[in-house]
MIBA-480857 format. One record per residue: residue in three letters; chain; x negated, y negated, z negated of N, C-alpha, C, CB in turn. Coordinates in nm, 4 decimals. Glycine has a CB too. Layout:
% residues N
<miti residu="ALA" chaine="A" n_xx="X" n_yy="Y" n_zz="Z" ca_xx="X" ca_yy="Y" ca_zz="Z" c_xx="X" c_yy="Y" c_zz="Z" cb_xx="X" cb_yy="Y" cb_zz="Z"/>
...
% end
This chain:
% residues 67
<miti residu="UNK" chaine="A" n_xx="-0.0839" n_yy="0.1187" n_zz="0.0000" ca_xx="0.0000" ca_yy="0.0000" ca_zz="0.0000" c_xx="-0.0878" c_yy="-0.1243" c_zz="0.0000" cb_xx="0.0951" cb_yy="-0.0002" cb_zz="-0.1215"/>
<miti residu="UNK" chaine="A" n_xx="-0.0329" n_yy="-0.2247" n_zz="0.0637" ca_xx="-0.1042" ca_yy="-0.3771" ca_zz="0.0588" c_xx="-0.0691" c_yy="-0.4742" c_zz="-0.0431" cb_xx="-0.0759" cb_yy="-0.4545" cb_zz="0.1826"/>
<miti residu="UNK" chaine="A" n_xx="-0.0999" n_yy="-0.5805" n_zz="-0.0486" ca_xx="-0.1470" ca_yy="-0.6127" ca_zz="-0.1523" c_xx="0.0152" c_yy="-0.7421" c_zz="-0.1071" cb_xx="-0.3482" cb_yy="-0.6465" cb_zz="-0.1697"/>
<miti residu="UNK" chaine="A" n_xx="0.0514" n_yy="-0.7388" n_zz="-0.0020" ca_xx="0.1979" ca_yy="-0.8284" ca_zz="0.0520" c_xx="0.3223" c_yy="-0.7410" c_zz="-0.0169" cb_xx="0.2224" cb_yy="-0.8285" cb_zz="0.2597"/>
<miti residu="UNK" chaine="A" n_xx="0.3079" n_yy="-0.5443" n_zz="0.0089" ca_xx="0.4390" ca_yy="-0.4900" ca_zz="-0.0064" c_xx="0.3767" c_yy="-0.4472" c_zz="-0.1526" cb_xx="0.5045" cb_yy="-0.3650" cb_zz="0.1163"/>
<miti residu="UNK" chaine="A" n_xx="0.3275" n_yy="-0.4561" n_zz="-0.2523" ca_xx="0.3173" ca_yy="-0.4589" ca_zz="-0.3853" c_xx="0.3366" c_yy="-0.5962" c_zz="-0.4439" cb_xx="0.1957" cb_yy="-0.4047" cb_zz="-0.4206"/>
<miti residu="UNK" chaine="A" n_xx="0.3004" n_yy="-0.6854" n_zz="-0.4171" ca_xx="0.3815" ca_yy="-0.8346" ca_zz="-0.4608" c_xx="0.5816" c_yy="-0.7930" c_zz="-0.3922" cb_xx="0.2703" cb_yy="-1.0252" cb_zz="-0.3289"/>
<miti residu="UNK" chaine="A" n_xx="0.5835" n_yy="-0.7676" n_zz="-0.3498" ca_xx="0.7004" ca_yy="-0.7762" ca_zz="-0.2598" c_xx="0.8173" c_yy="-0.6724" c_zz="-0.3811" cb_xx="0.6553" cb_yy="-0.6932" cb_zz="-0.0665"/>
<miti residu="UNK" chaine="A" n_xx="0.7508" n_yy="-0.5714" n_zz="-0.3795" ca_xx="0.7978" ca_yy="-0.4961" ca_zz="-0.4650" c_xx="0.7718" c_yy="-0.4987" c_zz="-0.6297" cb_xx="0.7650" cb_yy="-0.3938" cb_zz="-0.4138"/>
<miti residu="UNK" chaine="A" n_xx="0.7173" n_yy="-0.5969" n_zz="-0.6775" ca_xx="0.7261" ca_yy="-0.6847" ca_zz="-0.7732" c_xx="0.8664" c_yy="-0.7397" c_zz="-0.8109" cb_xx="0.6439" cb_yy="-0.7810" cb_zz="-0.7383"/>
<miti residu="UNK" chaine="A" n_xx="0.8552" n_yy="-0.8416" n_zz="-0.7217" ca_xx="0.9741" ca_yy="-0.9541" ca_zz="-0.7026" c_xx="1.1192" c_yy="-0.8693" c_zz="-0.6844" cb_xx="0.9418" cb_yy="-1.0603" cb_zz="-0.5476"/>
<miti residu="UNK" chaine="A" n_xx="1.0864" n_yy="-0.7838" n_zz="-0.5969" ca_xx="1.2072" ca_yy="-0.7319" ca_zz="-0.5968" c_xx="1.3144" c_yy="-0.6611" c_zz="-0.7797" cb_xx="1.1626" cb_yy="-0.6120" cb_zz="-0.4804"/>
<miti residu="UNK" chaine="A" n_xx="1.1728" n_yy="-0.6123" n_zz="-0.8341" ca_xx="1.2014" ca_yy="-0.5212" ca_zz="-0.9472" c_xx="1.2314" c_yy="-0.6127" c_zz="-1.0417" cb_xx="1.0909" cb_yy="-0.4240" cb_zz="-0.9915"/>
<miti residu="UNK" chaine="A" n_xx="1.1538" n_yy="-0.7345" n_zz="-1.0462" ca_xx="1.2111" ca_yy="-0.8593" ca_zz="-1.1120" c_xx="1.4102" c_yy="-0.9157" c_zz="-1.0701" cb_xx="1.0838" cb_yy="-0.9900" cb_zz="-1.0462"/>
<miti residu="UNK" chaine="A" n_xx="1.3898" n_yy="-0.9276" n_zz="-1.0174" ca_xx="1.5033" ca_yy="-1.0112" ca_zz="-0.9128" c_xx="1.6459" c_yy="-0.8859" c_zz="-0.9360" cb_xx="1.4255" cb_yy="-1.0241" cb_zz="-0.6886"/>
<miti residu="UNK" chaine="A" n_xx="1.6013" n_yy="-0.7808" n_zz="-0.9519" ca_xx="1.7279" ca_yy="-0.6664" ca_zz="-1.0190" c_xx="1.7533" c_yy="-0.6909" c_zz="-1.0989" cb_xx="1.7231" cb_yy="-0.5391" cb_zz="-1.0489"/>
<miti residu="UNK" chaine="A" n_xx="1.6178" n_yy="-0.6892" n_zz="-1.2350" ca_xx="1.6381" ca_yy="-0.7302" ca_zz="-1.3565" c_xx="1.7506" c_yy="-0.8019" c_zz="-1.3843" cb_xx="1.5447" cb_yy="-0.7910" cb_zz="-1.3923"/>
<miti residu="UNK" chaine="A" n_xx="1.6754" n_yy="-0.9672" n_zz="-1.3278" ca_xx="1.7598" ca_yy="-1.0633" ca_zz="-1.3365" c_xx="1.9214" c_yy="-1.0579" c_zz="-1.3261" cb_xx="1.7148" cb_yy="-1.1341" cb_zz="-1.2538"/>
<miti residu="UNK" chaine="A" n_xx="1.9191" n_yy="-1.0065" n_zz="-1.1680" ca_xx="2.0594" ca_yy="-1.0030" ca_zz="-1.1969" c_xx="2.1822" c_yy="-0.8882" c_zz="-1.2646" cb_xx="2.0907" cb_yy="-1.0285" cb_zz="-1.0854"/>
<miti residu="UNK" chaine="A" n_xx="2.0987" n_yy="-0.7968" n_zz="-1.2603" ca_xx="2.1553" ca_yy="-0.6986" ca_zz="-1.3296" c_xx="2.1985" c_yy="-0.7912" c_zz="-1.4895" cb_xx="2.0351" cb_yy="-0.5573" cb_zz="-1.3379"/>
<miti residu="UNK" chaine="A" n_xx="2.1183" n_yy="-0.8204" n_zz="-1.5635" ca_xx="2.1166" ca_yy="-0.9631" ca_zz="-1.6476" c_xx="2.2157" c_yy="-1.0303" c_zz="-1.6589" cb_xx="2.0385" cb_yy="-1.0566" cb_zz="-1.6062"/>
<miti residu="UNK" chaine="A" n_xx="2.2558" n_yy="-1.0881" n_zz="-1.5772" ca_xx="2.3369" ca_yy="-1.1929" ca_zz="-1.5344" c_xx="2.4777" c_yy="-1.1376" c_zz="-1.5378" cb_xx="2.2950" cb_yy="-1.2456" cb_zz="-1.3962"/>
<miti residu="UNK" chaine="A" n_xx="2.4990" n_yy="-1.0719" n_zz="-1.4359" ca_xx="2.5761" ca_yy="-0.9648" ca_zz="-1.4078" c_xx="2.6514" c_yy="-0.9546" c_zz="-1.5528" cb_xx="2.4870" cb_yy="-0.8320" cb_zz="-1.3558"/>
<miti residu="UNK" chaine="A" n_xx="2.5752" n_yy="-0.8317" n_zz="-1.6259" ca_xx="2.6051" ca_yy="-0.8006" ca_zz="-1.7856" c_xx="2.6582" c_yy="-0.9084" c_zz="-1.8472" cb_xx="2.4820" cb_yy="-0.7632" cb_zz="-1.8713"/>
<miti residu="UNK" chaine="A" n_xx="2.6203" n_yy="-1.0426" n_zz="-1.8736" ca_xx="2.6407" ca_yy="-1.1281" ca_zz="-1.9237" c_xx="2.7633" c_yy="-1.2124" c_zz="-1.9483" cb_xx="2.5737" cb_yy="-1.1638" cb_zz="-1.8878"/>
<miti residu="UNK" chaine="A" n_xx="2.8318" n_yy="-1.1627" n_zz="-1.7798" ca_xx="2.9076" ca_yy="-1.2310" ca_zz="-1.7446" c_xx="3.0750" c_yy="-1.1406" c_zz="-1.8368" cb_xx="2.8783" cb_yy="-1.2437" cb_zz="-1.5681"/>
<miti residu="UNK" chaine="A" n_xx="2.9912" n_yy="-1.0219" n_zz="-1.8853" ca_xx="3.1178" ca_yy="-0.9510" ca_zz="-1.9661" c_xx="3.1255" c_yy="-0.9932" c_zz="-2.1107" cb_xx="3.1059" cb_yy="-0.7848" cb_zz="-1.9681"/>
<miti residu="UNK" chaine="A" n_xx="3.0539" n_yy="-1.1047" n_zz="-2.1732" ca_xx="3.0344" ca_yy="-1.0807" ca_zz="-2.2472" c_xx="3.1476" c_yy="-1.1998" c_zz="-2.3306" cb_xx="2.8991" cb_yy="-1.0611" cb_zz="-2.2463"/>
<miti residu="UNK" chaine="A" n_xx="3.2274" n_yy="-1.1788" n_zz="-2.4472" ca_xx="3.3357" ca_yy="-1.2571" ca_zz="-2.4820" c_xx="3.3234" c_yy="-1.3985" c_zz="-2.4718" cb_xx="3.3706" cb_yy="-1.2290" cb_zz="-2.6021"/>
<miti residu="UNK" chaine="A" n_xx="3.2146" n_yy="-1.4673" n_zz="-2.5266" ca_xx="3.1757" ca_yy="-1.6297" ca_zz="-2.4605" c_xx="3.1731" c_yy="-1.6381" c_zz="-2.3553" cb_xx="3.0587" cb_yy="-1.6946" cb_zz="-2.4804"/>
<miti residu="UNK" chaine="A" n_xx="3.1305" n_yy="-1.5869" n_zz="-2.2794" ca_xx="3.1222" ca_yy="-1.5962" ca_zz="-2.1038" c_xx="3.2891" c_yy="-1.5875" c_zz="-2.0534" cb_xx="3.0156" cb_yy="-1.4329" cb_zz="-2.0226"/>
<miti residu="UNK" chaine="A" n_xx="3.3461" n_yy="-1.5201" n_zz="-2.1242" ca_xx="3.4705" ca_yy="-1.4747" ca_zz="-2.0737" c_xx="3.5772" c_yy="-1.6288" c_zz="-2.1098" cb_xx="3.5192" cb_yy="-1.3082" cb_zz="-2.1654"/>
<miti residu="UNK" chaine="A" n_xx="3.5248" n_yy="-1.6616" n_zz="-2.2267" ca_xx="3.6225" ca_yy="-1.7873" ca_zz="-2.2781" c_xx="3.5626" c_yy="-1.8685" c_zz="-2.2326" cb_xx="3.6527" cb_yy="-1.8228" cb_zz="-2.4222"/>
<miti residu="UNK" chaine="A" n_xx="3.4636" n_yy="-1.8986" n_zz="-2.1887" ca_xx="3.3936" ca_yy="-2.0346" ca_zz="-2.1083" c_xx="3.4595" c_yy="-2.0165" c_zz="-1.9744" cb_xx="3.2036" cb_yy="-2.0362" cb_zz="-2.0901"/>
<miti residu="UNK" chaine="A" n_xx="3.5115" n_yy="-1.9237" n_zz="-1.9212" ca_xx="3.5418" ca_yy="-1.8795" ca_zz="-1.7864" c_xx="3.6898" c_yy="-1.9217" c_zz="-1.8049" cb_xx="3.5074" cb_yy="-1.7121" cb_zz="-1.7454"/>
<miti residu="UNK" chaine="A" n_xx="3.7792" n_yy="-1.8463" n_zz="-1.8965" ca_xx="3.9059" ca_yy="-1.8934" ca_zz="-1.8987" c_xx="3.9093" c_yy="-2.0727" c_zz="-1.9432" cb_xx="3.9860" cb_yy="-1.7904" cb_zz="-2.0073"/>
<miti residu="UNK" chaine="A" n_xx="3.8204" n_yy="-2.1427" n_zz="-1.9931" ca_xx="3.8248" ca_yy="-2.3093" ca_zz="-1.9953" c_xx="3.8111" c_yy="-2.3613" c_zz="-1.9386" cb_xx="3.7789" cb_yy="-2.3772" cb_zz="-2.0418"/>
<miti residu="UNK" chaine="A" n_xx="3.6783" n_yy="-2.3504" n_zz="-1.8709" ca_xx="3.6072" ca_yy="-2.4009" ca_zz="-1.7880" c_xx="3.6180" c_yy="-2.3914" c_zz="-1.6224" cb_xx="3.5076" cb_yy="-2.3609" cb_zz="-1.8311"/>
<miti residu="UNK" chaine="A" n_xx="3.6833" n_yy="-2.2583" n_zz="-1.6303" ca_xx="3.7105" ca_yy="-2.1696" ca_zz="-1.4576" c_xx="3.5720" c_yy="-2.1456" c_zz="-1.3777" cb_xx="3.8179" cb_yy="-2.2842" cb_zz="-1.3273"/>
<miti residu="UNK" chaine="A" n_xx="3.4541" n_yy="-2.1292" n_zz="-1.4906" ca_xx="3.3278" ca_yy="-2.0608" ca_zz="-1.4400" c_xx="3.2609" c_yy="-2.0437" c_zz="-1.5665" cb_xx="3.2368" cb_yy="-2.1439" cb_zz="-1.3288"/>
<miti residu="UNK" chaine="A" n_xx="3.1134" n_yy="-1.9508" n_zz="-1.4929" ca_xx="3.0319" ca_yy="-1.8804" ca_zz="-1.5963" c_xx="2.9194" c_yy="-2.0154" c_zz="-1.6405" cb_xx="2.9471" cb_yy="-1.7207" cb_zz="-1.5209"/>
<miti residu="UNK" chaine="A" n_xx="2.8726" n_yy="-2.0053" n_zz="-1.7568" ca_xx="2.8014" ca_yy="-2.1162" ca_zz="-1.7813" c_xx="2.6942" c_yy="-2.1154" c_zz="-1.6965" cb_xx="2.7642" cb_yy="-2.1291" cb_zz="-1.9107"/>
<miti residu="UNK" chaine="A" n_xx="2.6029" n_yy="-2.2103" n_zz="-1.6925" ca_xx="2.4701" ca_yy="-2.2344" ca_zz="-1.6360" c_xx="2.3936" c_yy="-2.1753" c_zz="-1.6139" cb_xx="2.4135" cb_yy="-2.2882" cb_zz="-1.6724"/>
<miti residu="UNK" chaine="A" n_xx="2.3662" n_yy="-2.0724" n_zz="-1.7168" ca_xx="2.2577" ca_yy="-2.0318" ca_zz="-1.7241" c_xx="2.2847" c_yy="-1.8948" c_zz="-1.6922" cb_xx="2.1948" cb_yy="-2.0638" cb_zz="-1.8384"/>
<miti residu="UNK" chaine="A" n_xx="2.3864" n_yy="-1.8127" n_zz="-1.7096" ca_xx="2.4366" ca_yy="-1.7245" ca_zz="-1.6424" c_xx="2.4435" c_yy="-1.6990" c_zz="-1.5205" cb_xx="2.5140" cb_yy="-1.7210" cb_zz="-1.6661"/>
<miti residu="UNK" chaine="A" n_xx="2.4804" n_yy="-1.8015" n_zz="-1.4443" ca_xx="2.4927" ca_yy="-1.8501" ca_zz="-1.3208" c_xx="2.3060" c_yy="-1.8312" c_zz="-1.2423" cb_xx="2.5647" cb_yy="-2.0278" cb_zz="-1.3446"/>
<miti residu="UNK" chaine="A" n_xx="2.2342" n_yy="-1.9006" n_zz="-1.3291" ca_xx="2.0781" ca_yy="-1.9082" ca_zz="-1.2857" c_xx="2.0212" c_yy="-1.7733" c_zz="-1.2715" cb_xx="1.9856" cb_yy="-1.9868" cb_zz="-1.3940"/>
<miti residu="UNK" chaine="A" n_xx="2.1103" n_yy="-1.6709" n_zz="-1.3753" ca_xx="2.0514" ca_yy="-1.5307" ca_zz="-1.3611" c_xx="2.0900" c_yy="-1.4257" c_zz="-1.2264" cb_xx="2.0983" cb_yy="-1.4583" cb_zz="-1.4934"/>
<miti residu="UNK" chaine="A" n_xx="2.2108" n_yy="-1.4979" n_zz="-1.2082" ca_xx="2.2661" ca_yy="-1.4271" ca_zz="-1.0980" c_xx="2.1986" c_yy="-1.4898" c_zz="-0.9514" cb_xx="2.4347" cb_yy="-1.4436" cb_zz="-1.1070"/>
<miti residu="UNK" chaine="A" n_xx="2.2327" n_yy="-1.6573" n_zz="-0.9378" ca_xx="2.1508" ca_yy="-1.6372" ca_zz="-0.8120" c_xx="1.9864" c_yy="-1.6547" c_zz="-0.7887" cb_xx="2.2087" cb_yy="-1.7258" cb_zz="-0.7255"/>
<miti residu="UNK" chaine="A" n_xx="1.9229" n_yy="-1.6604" n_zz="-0.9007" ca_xx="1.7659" ca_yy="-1.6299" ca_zz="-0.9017" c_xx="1.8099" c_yy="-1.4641" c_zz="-0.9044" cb_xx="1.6535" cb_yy="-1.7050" cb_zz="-1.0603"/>
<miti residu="UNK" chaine="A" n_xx="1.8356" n_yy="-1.4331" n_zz="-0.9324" ca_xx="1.8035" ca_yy="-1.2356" ca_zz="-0.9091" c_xx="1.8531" c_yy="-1.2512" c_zz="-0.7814" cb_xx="1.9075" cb_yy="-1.0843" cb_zz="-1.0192"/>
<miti residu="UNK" chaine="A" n_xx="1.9513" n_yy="-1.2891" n_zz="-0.7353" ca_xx="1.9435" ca_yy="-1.2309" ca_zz="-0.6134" c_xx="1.8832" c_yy="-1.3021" c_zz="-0.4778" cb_xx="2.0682" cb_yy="-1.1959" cb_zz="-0.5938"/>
<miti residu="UNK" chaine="A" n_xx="1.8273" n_yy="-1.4324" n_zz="-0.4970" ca_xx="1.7234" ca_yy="-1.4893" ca_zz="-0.4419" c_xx="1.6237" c_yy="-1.4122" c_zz="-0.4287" cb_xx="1.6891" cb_yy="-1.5874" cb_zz="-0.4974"/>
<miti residu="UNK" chaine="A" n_xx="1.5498" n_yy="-1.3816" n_zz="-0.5397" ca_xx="1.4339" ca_yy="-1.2277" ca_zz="-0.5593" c_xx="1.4358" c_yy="-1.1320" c_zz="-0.4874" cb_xx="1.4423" cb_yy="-1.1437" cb_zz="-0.6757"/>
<miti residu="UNK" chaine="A" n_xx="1.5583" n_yy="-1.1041" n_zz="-0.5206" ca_xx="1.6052" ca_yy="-0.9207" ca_zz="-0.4565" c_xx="1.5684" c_yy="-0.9452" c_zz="-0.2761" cb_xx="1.8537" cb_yy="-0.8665" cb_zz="-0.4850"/>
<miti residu="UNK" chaine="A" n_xx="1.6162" n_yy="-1.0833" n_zz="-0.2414" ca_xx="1.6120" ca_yy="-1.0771" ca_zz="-0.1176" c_xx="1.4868" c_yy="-1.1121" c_zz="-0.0483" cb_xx="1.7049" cb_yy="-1.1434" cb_zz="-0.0794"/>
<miti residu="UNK" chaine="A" n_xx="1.3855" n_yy="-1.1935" n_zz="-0.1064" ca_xx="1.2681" ca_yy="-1.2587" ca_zz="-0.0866" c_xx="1.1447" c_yy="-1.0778" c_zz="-0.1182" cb_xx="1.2594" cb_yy="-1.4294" cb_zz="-0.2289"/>
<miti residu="UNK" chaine="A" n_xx="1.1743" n_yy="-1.0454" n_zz="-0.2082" ca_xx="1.0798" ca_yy="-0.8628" ca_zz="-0.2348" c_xx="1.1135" c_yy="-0.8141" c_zz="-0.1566" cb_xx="1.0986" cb_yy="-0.7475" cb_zz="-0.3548"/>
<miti residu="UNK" chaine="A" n_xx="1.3034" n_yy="-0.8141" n_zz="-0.1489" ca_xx="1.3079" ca_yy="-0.6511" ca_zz="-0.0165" c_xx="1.2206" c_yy="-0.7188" c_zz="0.0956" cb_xx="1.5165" cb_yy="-0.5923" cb_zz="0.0793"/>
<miti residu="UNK" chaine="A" n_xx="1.2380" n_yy="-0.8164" n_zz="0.1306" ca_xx="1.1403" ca_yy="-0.8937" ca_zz="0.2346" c_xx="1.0322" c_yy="-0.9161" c_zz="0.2743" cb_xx="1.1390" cb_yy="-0.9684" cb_zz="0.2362"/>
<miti residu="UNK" chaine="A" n_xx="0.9337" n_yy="-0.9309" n_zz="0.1957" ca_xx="0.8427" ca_yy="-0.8900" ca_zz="0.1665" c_xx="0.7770" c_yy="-0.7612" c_zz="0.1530" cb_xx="0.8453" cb_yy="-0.9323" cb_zz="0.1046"/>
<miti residu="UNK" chaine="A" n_xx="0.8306" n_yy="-0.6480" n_zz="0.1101" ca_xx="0.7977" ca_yy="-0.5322" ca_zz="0.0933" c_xx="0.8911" c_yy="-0.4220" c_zz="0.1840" cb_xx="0.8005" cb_yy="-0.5177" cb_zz="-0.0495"/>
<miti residu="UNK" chaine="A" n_xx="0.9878" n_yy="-0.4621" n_zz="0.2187" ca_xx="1.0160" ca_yy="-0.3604" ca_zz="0.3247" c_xx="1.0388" c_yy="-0.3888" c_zz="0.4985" cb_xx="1.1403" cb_yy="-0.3017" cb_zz="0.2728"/>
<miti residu="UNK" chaine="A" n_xx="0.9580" n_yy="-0.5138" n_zz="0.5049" ca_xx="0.9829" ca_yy="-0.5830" ca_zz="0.6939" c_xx="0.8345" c_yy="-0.6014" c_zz="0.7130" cb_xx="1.0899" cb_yy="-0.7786" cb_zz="0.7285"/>
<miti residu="UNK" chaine="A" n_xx="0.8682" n_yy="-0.5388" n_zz="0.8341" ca_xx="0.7452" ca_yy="-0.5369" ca_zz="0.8964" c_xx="0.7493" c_yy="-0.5732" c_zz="1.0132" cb_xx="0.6875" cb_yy="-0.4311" cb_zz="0.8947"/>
<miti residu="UNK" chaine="A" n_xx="0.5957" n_yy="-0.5914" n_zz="1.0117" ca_xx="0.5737" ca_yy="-0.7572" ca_zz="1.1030" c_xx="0.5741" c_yy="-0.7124" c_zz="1.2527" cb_xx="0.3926" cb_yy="-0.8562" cb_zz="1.0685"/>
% end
């Protein structure tokens, strides 16, 4: 492996994390009553979901396209 599809596959394993993260979060009873007040997930919830999946898409990219 190179030293592009091991960074790549980094980011990617990060960027699951994240949103897997996020994701979870979004079940969680504050999230749920900020959602029924507000009619969305807070901020930072929000940051987990589309930074993970910013990641997810920038690693698979990196590590599985070839040039």
């Amino acid at each position: 492996m190179n030293l592009r599809r091991i960074l790549g596959v980094a980011i990617f394993v990060v960027g699951v994390f994240l949103l897997v993260f996020g994701i979870h979060a979004t079940g969680a009873i504050g999230e749920r009553a900020v959602k029924e007040i507000k009619g969305r997930y807070t901020d930072t919830t929000m940051w987990y979901i589309i930074g993970g999946s910013v990641l997810v898409v920038i690693g698979g990219g990196l590590a599985f396209w070839r040039k």
